[in-house]
N, C-alpha and C positions, 0 to 999 in steps of 0.2 A: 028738402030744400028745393026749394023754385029752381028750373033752371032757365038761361039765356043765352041765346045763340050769338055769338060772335062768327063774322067771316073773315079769315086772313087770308094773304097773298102771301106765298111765300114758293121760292125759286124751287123746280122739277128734284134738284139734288136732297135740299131740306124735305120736300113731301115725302120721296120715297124713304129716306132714313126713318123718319117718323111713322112711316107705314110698319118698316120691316123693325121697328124697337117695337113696338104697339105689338105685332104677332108677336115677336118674341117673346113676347111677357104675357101675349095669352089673354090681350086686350082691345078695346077700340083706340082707335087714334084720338078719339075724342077724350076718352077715361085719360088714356097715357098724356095729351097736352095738361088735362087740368091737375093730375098731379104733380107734374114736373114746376106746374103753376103753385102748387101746395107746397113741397118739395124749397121752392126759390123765396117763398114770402115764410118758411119757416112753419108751417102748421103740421108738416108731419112730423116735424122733431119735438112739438110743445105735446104732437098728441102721444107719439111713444115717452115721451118724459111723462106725460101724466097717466099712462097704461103702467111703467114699471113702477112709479111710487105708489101708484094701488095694489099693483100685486104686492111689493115689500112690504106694505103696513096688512095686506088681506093673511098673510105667510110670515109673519114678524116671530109671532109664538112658533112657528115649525124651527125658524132660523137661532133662535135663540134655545131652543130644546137642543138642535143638532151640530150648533158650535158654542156653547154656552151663553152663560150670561153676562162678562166681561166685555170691556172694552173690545171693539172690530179691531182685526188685525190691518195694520198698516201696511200698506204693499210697500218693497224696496225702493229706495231713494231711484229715481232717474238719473241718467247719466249728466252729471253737470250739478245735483242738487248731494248736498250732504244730509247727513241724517236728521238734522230736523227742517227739511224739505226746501230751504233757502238756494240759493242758487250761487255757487262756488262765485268767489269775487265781493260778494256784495256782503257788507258789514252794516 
């Protein structure tokens, strides 16, 4: 992917935070702004959504050898929902 330089201004307090999250993470400042830019417009959650449903379908046969072949089990009602998932109050 191409890339393109933008310059921002931004106040002594913001640059150093951004500095010291960037090391933190064992990255550039630069890597670190364009994710948190990935991150805000939603493309790392579409890309881990579309990494887990490859894995589930690549592993579908393991999953269904080692829990059978029936119906997935339903996780417990959340607090507030009854047993068929509705939300206590609401008829």
């Amino acid at each position: 992917m191409a890339k393109t330089q933008l310059n921002v201004r931004v106040d002594e307090g913001t640059a150093r935070a951004a500095r010291e999250r960037a090391l933190a993470r064992g990255m550039s400042v630069n890597r670190y702004i364009e994710e948190l830019v990935r991150q805000d417009t939603g493309e790392v959650g579409h890309t881990f959504v579309e990494a887990a449903a490859d894995f589930m379908k690549q592993y579908e046969s393991v999953f269904v050898e080692e829990l059978g072949g029936g119906a997935p089990a339903r996780a417990k009602p959340s607090a507030g929902e009854d047993r068929e998932g509705t939300r206590e109050g609401r008829h």
